[in-house]
C-alpha positions as YAML, in Angstrom:
chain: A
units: angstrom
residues:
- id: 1
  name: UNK
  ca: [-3.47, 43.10, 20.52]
- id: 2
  name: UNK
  ca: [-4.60, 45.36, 17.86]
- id: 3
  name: UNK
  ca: [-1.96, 47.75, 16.54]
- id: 4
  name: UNK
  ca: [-2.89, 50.63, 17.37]
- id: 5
  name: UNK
  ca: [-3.33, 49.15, 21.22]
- id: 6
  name: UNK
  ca: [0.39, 48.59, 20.88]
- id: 7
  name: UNK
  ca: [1.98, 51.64, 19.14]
- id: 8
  name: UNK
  ca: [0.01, 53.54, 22.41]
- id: 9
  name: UNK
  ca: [1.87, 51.17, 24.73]
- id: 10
  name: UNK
  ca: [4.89, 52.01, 23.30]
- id: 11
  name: UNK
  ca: [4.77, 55.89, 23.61]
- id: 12
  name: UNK
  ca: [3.99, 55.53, 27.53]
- id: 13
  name: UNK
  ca: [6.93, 53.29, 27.88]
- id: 14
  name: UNK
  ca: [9.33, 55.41, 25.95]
- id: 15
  name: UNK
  ca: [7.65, 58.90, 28.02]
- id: 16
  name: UNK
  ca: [8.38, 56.74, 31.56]
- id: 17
  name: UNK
  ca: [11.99, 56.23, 29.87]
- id: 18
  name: UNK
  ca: [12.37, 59.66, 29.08]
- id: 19
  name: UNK
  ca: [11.30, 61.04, 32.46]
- id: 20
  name: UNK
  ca: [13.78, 59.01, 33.91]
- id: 21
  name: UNK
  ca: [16.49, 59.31, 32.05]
- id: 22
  name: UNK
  ca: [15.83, 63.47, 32.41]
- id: 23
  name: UNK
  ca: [15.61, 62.33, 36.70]
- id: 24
  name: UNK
  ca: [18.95, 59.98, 36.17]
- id: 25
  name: UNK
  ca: [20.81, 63.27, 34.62]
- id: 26
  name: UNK
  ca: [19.32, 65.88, 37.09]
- id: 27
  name: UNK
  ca: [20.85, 63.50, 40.05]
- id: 28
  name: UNK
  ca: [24.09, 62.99, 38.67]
- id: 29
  name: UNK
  ca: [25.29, 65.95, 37.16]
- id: 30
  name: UNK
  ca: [26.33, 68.01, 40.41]
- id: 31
  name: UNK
  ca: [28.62, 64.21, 41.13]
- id: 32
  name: UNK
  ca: [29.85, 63.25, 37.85]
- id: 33
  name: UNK
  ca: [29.35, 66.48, 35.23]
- id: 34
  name: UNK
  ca: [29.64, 69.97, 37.43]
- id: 35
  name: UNK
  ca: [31.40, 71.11, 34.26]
- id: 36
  name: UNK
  ca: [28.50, 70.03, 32.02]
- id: 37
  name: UNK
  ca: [24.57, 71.15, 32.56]
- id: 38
  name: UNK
  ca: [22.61, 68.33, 33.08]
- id: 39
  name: UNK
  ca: [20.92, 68.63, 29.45]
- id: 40
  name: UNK
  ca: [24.54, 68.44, 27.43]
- id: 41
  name: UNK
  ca: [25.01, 64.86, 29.46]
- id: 42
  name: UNK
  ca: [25.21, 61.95, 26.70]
- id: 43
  name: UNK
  ca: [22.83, 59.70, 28.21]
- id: 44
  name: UNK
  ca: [20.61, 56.87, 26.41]
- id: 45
  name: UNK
  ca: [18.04, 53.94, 27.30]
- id: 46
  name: UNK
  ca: [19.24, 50.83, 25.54]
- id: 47
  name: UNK
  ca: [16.77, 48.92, 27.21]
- id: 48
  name: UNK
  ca: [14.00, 47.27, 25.23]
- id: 49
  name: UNK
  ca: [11.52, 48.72, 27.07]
- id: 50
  name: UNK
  ca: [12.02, 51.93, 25.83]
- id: 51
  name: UNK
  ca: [11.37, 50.48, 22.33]
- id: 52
  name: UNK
  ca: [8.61, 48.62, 23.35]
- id: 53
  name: UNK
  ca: [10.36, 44.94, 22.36]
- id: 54
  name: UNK
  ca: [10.37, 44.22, 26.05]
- id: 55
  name: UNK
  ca: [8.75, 40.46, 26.50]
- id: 56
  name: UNK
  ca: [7.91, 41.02, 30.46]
- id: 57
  name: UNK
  ca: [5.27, 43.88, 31.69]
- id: 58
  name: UNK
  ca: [7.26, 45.55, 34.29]
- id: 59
  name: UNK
  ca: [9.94, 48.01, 33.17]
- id: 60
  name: UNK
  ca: [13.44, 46.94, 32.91]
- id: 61
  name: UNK
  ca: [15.14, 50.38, 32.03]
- id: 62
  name: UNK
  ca: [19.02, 50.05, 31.14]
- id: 63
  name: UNK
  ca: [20.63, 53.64, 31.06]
- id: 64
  name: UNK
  ca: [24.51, 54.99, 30.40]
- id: 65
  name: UNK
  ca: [25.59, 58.09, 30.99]
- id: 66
  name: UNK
  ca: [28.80, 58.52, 28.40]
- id: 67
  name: UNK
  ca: [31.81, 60.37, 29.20]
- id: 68
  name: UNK
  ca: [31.90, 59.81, 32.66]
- id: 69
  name: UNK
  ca: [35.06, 60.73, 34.71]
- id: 70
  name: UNK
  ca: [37.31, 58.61, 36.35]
- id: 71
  name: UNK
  ca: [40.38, 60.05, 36.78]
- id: 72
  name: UNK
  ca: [41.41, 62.41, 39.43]
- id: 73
  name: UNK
  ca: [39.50, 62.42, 43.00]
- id: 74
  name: UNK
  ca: [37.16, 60.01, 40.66]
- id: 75
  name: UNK
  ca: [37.16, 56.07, 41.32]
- id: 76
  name: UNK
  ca: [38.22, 53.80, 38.34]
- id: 77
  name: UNK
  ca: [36.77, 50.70, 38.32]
- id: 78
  name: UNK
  ca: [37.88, 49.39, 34.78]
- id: 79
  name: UNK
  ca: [40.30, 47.41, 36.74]
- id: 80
  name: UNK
  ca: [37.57, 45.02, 39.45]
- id: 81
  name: UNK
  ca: [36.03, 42.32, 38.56]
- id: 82
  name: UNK
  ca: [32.33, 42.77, 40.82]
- id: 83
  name: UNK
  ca: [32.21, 39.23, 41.15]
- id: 84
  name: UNK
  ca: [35.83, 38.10, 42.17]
- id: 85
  name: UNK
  ca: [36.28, 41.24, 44.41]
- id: 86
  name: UNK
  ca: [32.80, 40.45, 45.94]
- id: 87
  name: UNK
  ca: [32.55, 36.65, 46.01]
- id: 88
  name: UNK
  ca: [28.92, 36.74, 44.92]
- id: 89
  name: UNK
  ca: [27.64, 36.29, 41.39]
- id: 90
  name: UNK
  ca: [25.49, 39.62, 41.76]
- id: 91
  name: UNK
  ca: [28.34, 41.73, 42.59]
- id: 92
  name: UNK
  ca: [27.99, 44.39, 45.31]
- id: 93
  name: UNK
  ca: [25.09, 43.78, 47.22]
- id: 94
  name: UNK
  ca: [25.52, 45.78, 50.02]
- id: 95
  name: UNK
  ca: [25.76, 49.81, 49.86]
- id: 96
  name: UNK
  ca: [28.57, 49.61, 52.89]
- id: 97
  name: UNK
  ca: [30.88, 47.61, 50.37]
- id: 98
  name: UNK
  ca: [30.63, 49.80, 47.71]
- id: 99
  name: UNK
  ca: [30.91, 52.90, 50.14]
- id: 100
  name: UNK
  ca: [34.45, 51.58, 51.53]
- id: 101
  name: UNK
  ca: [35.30, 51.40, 47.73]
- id: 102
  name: UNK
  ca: [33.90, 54.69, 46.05]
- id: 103
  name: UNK
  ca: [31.79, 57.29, 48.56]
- id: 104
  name: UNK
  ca: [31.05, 59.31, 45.03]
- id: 105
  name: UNK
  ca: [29.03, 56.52, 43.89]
- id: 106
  name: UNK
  ca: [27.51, 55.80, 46.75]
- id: 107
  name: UNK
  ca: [26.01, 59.15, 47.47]
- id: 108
  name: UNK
  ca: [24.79, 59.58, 43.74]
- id: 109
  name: UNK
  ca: [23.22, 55.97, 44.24]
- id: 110
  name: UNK
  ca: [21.31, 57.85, 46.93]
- id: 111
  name: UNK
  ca: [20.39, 60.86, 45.71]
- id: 112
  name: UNK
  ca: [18.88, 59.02, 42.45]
- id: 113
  name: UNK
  ca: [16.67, 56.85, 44.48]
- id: 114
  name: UNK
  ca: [16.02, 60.03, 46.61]
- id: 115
  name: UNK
  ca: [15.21, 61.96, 43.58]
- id: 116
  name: UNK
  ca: [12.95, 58.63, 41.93]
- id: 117
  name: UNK
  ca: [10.83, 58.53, 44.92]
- id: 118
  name: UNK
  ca: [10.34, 61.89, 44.51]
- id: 119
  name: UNK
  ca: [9.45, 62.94, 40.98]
- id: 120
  name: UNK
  ca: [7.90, 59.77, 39.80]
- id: 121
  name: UNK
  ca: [6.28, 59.96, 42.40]
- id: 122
  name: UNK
  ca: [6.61, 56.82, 44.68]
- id: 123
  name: UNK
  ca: [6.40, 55.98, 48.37]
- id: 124
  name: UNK
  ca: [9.44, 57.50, 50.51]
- id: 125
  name: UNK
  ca: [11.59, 54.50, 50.85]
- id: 126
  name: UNK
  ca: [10.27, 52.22, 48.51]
- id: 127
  name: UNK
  ca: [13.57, 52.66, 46.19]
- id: 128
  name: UNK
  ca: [15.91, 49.58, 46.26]
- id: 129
  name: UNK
  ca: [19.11, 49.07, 46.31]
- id: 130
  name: UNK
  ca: [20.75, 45.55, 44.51]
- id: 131
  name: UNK
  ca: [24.24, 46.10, 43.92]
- id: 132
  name: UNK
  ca: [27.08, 47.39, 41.63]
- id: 133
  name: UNK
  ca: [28.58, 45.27, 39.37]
- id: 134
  name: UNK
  ca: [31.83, 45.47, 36.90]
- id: 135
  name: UNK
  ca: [33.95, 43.48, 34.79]
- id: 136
  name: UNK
  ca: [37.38, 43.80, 34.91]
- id: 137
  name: UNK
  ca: [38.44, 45.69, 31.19]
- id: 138
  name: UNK
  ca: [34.60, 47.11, 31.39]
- id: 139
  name: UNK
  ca: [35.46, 51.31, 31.08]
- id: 140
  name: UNK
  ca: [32.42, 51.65, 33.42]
- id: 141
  name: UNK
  ca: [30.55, 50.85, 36.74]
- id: 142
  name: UNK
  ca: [27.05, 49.31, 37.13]
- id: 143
  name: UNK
  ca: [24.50, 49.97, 39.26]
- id: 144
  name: UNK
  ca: [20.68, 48.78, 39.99]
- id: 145
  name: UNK
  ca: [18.01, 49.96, 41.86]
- id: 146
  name: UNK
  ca: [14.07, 49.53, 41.62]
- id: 147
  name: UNK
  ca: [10.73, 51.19, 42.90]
- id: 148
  name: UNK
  ca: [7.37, 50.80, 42.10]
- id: 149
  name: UNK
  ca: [5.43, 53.04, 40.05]
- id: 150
  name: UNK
  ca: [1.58, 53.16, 40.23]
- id: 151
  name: UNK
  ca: [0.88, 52.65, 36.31]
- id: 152
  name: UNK
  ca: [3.66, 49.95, 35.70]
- id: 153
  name: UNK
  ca: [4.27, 48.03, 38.35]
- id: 154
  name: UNK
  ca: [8.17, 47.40, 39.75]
- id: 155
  name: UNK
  ca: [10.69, 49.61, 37.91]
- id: 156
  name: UNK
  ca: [14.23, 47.79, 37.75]
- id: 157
  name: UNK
  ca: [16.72, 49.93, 36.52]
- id: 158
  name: UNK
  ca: [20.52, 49.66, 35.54]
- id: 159
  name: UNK
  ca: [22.85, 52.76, 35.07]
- id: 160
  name: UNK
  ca: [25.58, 52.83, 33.60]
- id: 161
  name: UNK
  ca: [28.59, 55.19, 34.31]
- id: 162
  name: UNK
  ca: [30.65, 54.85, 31.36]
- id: 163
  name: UNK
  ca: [33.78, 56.37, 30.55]
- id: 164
  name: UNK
  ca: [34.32, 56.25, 27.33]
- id: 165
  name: UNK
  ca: [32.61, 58.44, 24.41]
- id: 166
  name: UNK
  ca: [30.46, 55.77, 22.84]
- id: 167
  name: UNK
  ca: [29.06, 52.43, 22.76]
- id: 168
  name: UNK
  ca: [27.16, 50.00, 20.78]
- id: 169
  name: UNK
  ca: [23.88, 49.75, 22.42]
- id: 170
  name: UNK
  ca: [23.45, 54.13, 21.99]
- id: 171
  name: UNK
  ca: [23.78, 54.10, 18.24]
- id: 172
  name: UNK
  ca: [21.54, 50.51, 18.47]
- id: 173
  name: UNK
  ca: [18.82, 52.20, 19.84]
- id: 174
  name: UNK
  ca: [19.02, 55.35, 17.45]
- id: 175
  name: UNK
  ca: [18.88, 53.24, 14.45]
- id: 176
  name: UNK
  ca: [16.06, 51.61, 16.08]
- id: 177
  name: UNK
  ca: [13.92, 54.29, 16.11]
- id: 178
  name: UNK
  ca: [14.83, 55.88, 12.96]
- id: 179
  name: UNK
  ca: [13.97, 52.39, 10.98]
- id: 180
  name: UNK
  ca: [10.36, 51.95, 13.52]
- id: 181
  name: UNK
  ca: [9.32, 55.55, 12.55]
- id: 182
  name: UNK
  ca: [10.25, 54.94, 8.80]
- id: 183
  name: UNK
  ca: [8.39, 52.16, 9.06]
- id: 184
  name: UNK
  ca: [5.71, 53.35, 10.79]
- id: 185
  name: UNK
  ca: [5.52, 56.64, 8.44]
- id: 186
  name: UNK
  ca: [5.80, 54.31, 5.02]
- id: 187
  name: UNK
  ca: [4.00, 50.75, 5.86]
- id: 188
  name: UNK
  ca: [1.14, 52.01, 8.57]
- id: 189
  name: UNK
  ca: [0.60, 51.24, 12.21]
- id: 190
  name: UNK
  ca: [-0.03, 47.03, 11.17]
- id: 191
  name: UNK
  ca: [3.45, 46.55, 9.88]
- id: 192
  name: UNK
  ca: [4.97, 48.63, 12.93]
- id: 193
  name: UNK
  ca: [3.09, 46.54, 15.40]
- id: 194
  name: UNK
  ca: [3.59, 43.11, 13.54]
- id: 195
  name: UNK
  ca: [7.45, 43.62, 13.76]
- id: 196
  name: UNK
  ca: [7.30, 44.87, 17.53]
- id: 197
  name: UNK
  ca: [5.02, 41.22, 18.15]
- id: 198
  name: UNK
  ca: [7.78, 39.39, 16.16]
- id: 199
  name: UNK
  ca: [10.15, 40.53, 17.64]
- id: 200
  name: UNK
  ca: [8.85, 39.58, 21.60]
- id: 201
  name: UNK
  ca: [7.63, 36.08, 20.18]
- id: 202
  name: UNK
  ca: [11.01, 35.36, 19.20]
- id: 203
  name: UNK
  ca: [12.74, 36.94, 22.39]
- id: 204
  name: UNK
  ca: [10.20, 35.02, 24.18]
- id: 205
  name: UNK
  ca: [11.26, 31.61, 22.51]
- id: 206
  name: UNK
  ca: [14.33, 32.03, 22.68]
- id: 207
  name: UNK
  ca: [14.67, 32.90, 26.46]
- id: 208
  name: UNK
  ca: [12.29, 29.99, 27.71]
- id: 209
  name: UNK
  ca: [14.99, 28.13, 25.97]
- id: 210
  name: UNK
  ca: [17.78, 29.34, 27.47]
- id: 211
  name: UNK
  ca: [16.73, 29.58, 31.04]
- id: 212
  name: UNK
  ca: [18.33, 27.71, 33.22]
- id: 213
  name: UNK
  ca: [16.78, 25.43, 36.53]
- id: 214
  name: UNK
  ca: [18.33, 28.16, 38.62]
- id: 215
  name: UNK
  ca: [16.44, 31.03, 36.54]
- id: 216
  name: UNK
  ca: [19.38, 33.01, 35.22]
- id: 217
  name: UNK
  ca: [20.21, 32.95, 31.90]
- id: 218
  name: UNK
  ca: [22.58, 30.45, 30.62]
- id: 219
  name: UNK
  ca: [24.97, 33.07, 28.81]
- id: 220
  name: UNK
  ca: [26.08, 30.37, 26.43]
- id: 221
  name: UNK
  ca: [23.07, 29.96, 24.90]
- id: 222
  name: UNK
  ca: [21.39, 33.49, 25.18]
- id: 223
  name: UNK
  ca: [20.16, 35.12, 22.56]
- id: 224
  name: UNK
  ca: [20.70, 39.12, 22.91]
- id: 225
  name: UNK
  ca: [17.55, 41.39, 22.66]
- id: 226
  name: UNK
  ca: [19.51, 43.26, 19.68]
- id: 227
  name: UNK
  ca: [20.87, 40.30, 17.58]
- id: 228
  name: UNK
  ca: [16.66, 39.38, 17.57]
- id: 229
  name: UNK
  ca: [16.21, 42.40, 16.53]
- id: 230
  name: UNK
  ca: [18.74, 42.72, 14.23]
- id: 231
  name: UNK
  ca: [17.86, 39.35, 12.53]
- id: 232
  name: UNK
  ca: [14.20, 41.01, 11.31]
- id: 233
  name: UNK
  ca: [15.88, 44.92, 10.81]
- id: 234
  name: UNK
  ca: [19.13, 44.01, 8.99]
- id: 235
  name: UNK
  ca: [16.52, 44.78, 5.76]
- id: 236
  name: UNK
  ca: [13.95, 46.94, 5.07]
- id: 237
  name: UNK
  ca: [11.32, 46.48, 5.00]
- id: 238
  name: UNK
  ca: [11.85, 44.22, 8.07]
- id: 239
  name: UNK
  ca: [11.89, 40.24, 7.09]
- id: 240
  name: UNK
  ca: [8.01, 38.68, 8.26]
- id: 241
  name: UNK
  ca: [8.88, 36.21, 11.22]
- id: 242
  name: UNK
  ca: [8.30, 32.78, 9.04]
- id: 243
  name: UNK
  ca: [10.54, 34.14, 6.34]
- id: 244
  name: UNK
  ca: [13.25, 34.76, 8.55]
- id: 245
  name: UNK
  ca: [13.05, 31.42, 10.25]
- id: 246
  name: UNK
  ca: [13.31, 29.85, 6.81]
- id: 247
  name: UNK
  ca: [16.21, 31.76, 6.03]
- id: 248
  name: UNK
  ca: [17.90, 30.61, 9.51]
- id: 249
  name: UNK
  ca: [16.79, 26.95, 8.16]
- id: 250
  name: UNK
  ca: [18.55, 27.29, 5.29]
- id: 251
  name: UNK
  ca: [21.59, 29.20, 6.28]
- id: 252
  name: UNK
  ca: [24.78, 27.48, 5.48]
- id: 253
  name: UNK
  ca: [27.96, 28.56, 7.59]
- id: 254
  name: UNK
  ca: [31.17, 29.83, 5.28]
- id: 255
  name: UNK
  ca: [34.74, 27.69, 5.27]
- id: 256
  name: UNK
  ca: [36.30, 28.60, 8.54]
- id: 257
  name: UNK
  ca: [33.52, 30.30, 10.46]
- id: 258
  name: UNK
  ca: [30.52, 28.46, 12.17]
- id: 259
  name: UNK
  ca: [29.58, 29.81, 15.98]
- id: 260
  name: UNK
  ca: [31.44, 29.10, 18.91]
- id: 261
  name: UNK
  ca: [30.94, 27.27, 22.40]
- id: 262
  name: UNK
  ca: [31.28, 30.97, 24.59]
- id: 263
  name: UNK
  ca: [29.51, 32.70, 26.81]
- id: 264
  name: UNK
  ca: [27.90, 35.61, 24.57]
- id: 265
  name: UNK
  ca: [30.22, 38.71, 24.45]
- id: 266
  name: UNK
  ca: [30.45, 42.13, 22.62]
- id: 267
  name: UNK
  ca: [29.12, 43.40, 19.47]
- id: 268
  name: UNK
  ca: [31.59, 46.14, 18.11]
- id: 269
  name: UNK
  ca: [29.34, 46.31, 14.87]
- id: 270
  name: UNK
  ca: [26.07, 48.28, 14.17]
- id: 271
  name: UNK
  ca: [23.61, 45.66, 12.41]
- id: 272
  name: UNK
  ca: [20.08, 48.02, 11.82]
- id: 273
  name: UNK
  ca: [20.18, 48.84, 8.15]
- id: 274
  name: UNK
  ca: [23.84, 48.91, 8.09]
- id: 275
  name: UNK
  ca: [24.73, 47.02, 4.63]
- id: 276
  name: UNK
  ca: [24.52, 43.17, 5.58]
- id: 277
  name: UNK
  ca: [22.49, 40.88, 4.01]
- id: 278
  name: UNK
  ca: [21.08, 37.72, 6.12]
- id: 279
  name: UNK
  ca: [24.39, 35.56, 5.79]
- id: 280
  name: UNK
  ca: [26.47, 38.51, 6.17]
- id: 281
  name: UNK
  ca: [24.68, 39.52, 9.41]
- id: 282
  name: UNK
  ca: [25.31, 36.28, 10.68]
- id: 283
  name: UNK
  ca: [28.74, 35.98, 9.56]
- id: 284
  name: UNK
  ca: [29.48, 38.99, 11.50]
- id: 285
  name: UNK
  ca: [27.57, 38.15, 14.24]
- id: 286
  name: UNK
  ca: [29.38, 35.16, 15.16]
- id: 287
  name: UNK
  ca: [32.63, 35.26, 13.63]
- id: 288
  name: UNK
  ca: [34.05, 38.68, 13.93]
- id: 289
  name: UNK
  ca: [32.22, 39.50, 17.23]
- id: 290
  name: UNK
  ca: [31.06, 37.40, 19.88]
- id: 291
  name: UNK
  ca: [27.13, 38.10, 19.65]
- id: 292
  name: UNK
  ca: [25.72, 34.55, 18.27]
- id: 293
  name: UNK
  ca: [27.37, 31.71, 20.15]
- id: 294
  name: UNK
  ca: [26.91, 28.60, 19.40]
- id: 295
  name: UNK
  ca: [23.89, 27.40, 22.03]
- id: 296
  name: UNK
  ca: [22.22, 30.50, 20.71]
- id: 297
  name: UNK
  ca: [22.39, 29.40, 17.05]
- id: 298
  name: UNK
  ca: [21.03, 25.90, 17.93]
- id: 299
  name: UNK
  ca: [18.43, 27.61, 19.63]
- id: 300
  name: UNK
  ca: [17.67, 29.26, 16.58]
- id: 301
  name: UNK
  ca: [17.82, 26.11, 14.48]
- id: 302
  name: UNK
  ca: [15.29, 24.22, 16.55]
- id: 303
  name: UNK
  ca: [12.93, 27.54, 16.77]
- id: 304
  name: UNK
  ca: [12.97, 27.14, 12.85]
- id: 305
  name: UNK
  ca: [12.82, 23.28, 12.80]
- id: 306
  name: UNK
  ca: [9.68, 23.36, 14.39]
- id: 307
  name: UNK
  ca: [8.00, 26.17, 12.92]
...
């Protein structure tokens, strides 16, 4: 794909994330932020769509809304666990479960696919419901819906209600674009679009990889869409693809830290441009947060062993 092919995919992606993000607020506000116009709302994408490192065509949009309330005449749900409250995997699947639980959520789960169909605009009805899912200690709720959209094809989106002030994937996807448009400013439209087509080939690798029979994921050898990224964008100007699998090839693991056998967890730590160098990032990584387990790093390895 030539570059400039892709930098133009990547500004309609981020204008479809932006004009749903701006329908997501709109919906919400009078539920969740009557105190707040809708345009004062914290709210981010942290998909990879958005950024245009997205290795499927459809959109996969992952929204929060910071700041959310939950206190009050507001339903909590740091305390439920989706999964052990619902006995399925997915969580909440059905909108009569989550409606005997919170009727504020419900209703804005509604009036955003309400609103979707609308302003996008899509079919009356077409807007799906798949369920709301939370982790017990998670300061938020999740929920997904999709729709189709003429020019993209099936939009599955996740929003996040979040209650607390900040979180890592917001500041993720700010760095992101600061470093692309640096990039894209200082090295020209090739070396934008080469790093956005690194990027995907590895996320692409490394998922076939980690699929399981079943198709999910196996979380304990997943590779996160932002540790990918943050293994070429720890540095700037970004490290080529074959240079950073040689480094990966030749990384040797401190005294007292290697990656562990987990299912992938947190990342507390920004890692765009924010002082590591490659052992560093992967020091941090794995040791003092729970991004690079130890399936994922043998991932890795073979990726590099064959390259």
């Amino acid at each position: 794909m030539e570059p400039q092919s892709i930098l133009k995919q990547i500004e309609a992606q981020k204008a479809l994330s932006q004009r749903v993000v701006h329908i997501v607020r709109q919906a919400l506000q009078p539920l969740y932020f009557r105190q707040l116009p809708a345009g004062q709302i914290v709210t981010s994408d942290m998909g990879s769509f958005a950024r245009g490192t997205n290795t499927g065509s459809a959109p996969d949009l992952d929204i929060i809304l910071l700041n959310a309330p939950c206190t009050g005449d507001y339903f909590d749900w740091t305390p439920i666990d989706s999964r052990e409250a619902s006995g399925q995997r997915e969580g909440f699947t059905d909108l009569a479960q989550v409606a005997a639980i919170d009727p504020r959520l419900t209703k804005g789960i509604k009036t955003l696919m309400t609103r979707l169909e609308e302003e996008l605009p899509t079919p009356p009805g077409s807007a799906r419901f798949h369920f709301v899912r939370t982790w017990k200690g998670y300061p938020g709720v999740v929920f997904n819906i999709s729709l189709p959209h003429p020019q993209f094809g099936e939009i599955a989106l996740d929003v996040d209600l979040h209650y607390l002030a900040g979180h890592f994937g917001v500041e993720h996807a700010q760095r992101f674009e600061a470093y692309f448009n640096r990039l894209l400013e200082e090295q020209g439209e090739e070396a934008a679009a080469r790093l956005i087509l690194d990027i995907r080939h590895l996320k692409s690798e490394t998922q076939a990889r980690a699929r399981r029979p079943d198709g999910w994921i196996d979380r304990s050898r997943k590779l996160p869409g932002f540790v990918i990224e943050g293994l070429f964008m720890h540095c700037y100007p970004p490290l080529r693809y074959a240079e950073m699998l040689d480094r990966v090839r030749t990384h040797r693991w401190p005294p007292g830290c290697k990656p562990r056998d987990r299912r992938v967890g947190d990342q507390r730590d920004q890692i765009i441009l924010a002082g590591f160098d490659f052992q560093g990032l992967l020091k941090n990584l794995a040791c003092q947060n729970a991004a690079l387990t130890r399936g994922a790093w043998e991932i890795l390895r073979q990726i590099a062993a064959q390259e």
